[in-house]
C-alpha positions as CSV (number, residue, x, y, z in Angstrom):
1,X,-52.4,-21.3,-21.2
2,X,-49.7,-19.5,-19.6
3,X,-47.3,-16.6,-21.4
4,X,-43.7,-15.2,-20.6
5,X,-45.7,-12.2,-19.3
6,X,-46.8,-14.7,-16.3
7,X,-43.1,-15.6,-15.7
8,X,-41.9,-13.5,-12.3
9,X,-38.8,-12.1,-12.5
10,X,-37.1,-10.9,-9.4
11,X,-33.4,-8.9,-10.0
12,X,-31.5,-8.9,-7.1
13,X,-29.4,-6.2,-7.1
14,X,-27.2,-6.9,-3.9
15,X,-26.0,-10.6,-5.2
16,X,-22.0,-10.5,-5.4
17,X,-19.5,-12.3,-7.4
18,X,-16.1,-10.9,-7.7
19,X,-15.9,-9.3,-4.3
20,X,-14.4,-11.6,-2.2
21,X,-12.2,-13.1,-4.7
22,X,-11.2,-9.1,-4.8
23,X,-10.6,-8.7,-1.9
24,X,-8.2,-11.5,-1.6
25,X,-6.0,-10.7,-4.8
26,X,-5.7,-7.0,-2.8
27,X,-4.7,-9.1,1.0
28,X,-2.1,-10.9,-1.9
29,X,-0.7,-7.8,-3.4
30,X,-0.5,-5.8,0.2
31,X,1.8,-8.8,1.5
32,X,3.8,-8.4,-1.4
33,X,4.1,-4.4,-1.2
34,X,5.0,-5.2,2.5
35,X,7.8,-7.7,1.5
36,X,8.9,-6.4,-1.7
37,X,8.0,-3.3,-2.2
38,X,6.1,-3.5,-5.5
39,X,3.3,-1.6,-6.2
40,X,0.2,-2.6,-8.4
41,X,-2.9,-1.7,-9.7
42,X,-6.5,-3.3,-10.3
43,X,-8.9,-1.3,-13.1
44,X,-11.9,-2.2,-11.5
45,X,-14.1,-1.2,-14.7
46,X,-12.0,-4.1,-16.4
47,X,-14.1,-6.7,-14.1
48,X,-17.4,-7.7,-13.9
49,X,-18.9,-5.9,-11.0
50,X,-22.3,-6.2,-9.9
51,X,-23.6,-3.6,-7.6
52,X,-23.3,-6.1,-4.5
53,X,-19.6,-6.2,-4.8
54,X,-19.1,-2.7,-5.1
55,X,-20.5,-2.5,-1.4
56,X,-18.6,-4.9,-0.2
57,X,-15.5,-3.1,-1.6
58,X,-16.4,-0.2,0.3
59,X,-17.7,-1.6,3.2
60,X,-14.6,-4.1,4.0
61,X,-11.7,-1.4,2.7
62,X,-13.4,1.4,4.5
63,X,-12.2,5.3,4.7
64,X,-8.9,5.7,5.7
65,X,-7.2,9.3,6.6
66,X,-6.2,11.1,3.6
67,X,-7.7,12.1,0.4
68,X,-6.5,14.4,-2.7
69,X,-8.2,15.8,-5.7
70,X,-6.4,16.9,-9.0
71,X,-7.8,19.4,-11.9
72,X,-6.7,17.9,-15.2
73,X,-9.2,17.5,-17.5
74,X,-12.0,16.4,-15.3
75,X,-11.7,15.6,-11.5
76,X,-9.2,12.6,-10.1
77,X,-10.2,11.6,-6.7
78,X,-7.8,9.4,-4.9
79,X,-8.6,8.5,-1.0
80,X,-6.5,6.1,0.9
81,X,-9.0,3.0,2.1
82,X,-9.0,2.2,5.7
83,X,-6.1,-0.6,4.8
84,X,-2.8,1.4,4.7
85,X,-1.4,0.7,1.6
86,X,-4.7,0.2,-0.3
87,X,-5.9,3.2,-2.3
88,X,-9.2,4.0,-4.2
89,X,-8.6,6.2,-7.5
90,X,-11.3,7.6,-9.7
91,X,-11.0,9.8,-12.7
92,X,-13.9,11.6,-13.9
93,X,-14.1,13.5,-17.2
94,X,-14.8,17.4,-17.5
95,X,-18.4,16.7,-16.9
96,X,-18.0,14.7,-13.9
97,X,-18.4,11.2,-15.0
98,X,-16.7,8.6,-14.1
99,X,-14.6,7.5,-16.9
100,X,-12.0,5.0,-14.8
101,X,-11.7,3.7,-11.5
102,X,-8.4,1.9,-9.2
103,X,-7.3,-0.5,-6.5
104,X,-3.9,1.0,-6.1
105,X,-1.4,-0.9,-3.8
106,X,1.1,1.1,-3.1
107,X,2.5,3.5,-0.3
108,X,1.3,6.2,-2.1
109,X,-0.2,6.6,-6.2
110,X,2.2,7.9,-8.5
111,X,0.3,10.5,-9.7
112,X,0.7,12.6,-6.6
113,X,4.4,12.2,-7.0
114,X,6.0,15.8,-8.8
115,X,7.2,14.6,-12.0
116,X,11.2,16.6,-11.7
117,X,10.4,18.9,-14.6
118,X,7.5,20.3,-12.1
119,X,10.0,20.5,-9.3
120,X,12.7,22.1,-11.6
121,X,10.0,24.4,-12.2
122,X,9.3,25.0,-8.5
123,X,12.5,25.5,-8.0
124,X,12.6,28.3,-10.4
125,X,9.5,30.1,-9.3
126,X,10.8,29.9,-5.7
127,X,13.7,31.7,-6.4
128,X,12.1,34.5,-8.2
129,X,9.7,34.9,-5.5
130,X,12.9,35.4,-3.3
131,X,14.8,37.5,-5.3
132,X,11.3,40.0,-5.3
133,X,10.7,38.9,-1.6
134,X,14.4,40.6,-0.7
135,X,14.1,43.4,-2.7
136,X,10.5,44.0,-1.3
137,X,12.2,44.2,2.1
138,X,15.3,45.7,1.2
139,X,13.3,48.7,0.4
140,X,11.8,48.7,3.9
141,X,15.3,49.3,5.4
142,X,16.0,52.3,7.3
């Protein structure tokens, strides 16, 4: 008499699903940053992922050349993939864990982009440090 405890189970952890079919959409959306201009943006934690297609994500995208990380509340790491255009954006909460993660396809993510009450702001602070920078050196005058 056999039991379910007889019954081998093998879990493949590598099988894929929604890679490839990813990876198109994101060839689909580049051509159409490249002819229109419009940006978009794929929640990857929204899709059925198994840990197969994740590696394929990252193995066929790749590391491109430039990478930023923002303080806000927990880390947001956005790299540019080896596919101009194509970006990789996680945000973490305070204790580091992931808590969402982006496709972006786009010439560059929004949220680098200094919103103009920030650059108003710059603005300000710049010309206060040159007012104190001229006086500073006014002083120094013979």
């Amino acid at each position: 008499m056999s039991g379910l405890s007889e019954i081998g189970i093998c879990i493949a952890e590598d099988e894929t699903g929604n890679a490839l079919p990813l990876l198109h959409e994101i060839a689909f959306l580049l051509e159409r940053l490249a002819r229109d201009g419009a940006s978009a943006t794929i929640d990857l934690g929204s899709l059925p992922m198994r840990p197969g297609d994740r590696a394929i994500l990252e193995g066929t995208l790749g590391q491109g050349e430039v990478s930023a990380e923002i303080q806000a509340l927990g880390a947001t790491r956005i790299r540019e993939t080896a596919i101009h255009g194509v970006w990789w954006v996680t945000h973490c909460n305070s204790g580091d864990e992931v808590v969402a993660e982006f496709i972006e396809v786009t010439h560059f993510p929004a949220i680098l982009a200094a919103p103009e009450e920030d650059v108003r702001e710059g603005l300000s602070r710049l010309r206060e440090a040159l007012v104190d920078t001229q006086s500073s050196h006014a002083n120094e005058l013979p």
